[in-house]
N, C-alpha and C positions, 0 to 999 in steps of 0.2 A: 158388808161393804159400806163402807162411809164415802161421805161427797169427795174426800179427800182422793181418795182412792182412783176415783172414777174423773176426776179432775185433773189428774196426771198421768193418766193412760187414755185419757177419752181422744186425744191425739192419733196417737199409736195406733186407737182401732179404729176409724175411723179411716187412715191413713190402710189399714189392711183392707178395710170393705172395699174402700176405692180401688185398690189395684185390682182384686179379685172380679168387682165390675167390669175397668176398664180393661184389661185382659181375657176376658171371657174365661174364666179357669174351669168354671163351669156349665156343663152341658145341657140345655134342655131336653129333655124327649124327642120333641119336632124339629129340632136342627139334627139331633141324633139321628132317627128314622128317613128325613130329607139326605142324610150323607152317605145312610146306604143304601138307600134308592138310587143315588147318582155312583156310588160302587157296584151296584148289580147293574145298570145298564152299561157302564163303560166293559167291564166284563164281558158282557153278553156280546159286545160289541168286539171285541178282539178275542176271545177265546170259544171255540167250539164242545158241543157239550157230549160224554162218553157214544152214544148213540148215531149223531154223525160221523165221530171219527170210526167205529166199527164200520158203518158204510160208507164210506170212501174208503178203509183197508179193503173190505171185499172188491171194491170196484177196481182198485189197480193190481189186488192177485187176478180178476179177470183179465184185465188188460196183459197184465205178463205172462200167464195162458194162451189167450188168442197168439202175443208177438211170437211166444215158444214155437204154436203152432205153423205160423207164417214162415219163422226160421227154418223148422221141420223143413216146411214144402219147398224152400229153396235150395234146402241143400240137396232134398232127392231131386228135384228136376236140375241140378248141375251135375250130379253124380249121376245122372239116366241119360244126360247129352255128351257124360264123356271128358267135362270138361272138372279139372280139381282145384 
């Protein structure tokens, strides 16, 4: 590499450090790690995780069990007065 060289490209790179500073192209670590900490609690915050949604399924198969149940009773106590 002669000064010549470096004299007529020292422009150029220069000119690419700056953008690649001014644009952030690259990542550190701790902005990395900080961005998905702030992805896992937006998550946590809007989606529920496999184990709640099992119980809350159980709990509205109960619920439509008991209403089953209730339906049951009302149609034998309309069907035992007679009425259809």
């Amino acid at each position: 590499m002669t000064k010549d060289f470096l004299y007529k490209y020292a422009p150029a790179i220069l000119m690419c450090i700056a953008l690649i500073l001014q644009y952030n192209l690259f990542v550190t670590p701790e902005k990395l790690e900080q961005t998905h900490r702030e992805i896992l609690t937006e998550v946590s915050q809007v989606y529920i995780t496999k184990s709640e949604f099992g119980n809350m399924k159980e709990q509205i198969i109960d619920i439509n069990k008991k209403l089953d149940k209730i339906y049951d009773t009302l149609i034998n106590e309309r069907s035992s007065d007679g009425i259809n």
